[in-house]
C-alpha positions in Angstrom: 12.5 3.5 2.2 11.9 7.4 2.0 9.3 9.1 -0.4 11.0 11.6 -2.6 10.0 13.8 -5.2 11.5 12.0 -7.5 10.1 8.5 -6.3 10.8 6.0 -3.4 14.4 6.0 -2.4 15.3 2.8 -1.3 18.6 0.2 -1.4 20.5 3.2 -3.2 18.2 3.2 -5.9 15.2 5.7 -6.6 12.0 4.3 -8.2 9.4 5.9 -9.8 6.2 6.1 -7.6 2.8 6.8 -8.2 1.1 8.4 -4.4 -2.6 9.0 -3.3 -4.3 11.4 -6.5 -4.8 14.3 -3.5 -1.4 13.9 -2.1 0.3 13.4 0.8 -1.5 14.7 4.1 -0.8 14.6 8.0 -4.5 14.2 8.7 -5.4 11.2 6.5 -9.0 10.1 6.8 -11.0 6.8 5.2 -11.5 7.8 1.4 -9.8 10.9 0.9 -7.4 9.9 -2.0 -4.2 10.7 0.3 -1.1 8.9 1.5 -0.7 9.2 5.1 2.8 11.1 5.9 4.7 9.5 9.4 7.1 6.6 9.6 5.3 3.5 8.7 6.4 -0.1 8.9 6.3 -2.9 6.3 3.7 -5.7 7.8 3.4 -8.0 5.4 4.0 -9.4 1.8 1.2 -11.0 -0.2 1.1 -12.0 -4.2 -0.9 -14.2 -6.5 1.3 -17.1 -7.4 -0.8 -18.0 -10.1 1.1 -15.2 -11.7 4.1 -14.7 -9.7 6.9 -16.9 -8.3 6.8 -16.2 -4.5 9.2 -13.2 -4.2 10.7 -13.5 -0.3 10.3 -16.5 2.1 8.3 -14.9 4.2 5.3 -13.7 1.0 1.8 -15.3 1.7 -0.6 -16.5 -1.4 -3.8 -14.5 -2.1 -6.5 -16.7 -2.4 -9.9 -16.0 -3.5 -10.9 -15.4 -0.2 -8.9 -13.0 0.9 -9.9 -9.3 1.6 -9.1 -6.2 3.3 -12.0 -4.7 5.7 -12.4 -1.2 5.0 -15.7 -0.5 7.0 -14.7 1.8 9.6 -17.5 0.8 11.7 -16.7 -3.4 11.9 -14.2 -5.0 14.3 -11.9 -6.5 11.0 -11.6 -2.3 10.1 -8.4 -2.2 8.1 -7.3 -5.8 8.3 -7.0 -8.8 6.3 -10.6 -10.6 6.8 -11.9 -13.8 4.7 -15.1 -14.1 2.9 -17.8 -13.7 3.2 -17.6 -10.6 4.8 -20.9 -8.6 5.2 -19.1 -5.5 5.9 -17.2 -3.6 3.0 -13.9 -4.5 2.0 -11.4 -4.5 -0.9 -11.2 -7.9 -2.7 -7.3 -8.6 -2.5 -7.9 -11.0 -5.2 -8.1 -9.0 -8.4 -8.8 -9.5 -12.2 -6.1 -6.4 -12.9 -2.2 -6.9 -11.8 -2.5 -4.2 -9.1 -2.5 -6.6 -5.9 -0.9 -9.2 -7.9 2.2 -8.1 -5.9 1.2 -6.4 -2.1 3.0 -5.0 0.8 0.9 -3.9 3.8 2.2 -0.9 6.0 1.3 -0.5 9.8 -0.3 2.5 8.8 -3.5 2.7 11.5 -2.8 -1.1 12.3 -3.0 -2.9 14.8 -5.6 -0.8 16.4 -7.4 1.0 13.9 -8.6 4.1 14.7 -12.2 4.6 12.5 -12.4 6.6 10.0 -8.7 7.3 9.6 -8.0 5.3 7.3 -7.4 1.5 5.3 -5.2 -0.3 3.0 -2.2 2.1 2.6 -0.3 -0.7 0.5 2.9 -0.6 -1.5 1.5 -2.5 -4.9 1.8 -2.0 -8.7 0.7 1.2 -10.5 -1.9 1.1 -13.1 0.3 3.6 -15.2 2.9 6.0 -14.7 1.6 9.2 -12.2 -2.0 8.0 -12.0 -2.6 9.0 -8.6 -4.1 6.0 -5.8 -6.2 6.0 -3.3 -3.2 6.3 -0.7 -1.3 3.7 -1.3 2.2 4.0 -3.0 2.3 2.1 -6.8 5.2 0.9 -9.0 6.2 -0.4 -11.8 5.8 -4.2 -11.8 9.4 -5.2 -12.3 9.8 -2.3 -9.5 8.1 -3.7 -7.1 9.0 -6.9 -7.4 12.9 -5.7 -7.1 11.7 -3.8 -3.8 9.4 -6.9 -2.4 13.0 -9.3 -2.7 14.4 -7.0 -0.6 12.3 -5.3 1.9 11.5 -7.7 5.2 8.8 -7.4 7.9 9.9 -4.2 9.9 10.9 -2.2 7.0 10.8 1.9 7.6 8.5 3.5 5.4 9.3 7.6 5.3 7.0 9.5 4.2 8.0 13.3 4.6 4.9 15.6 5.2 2.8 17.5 2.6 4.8 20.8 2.9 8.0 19.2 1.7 8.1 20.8 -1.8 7.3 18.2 -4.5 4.6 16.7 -2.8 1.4 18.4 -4.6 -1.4 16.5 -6.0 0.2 14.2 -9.1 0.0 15.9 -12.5 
């Protein structure tokens, strides 16, 4: 998988891509609205199968409990945790589609540095160019056509912010 321009290049095919709403940066840091530029790997594949058929052997169910830490200052900082969780987190479990579908990078993960940075997840777009929080967002039937595919080990490119193309999302 590389980040383009013109979307995420992947299999031969080029998908349209939403990206953080403040771009790409090398010096991501915990709530800036960027995606992280480096090589990442794909960790993990998570969706709701009370609305999706599990997409690769390998996908694990989101339950209610599931969340993402996102506290910079508790041990669970940028990994999956269970609830309750006093600390502050993401709720993977969502009334919107967005994590319906999720696949986790290794982006600061295993050993999470704090402070630079949580939940940099491949996962469905709320609408065409409307700029994340970091992560990378598709169109559903994108995604989906990606998570079949993709496997635990995956390269993630993400060229760095002076690679033209790669300004905050109109």
């Amino acid at each position: 998988m590389v980040l383009t321009p013109h979307g995420l290049r992947f299999l031969g095919r080029v998908f349209p891509c939403s990206i953080g709403k403040t771009g790409v940066t090398a010096a991501k840091r915990e709530g800036d609205g960027a995606t992280p530029a480096g090589v990442h790997r794909i960790t993990g594949l998570w969706y709701r199968a009370d609305r999706l058929p599990r997409p690769a052997s390998w996908a694990r169910s989101i339950g209610p409990g599931d969340l993402w830490c996102d506290d910079s200052a508790h041990p669970a900082y940028n990994h999956h945790a269970r609830a309750p969780l006093p600390a502050s987190h993401e709720r993977m479990r969502r009334p919107d589609p967005l994590y319906d579908l999720v696949l986790t990078t290794d982006w600061n993960w295993p050993d999470a540095a704090p402070g630079a940075g949580s939940a940099i997840f491949l996962h469905q777009w709320r609408r065409p160019r409307f700029g994340t929080e970091g992560c990378i967002a598709f169109a559903r039937r994108d995604l989906i056509w990606i998570a079949r595919r993709a496997r635990p080990g995956t390269r993630l490119i993400v060229p760095g912010p002076s690679l033209p193309g790669y300004s905050v999302p109109a």
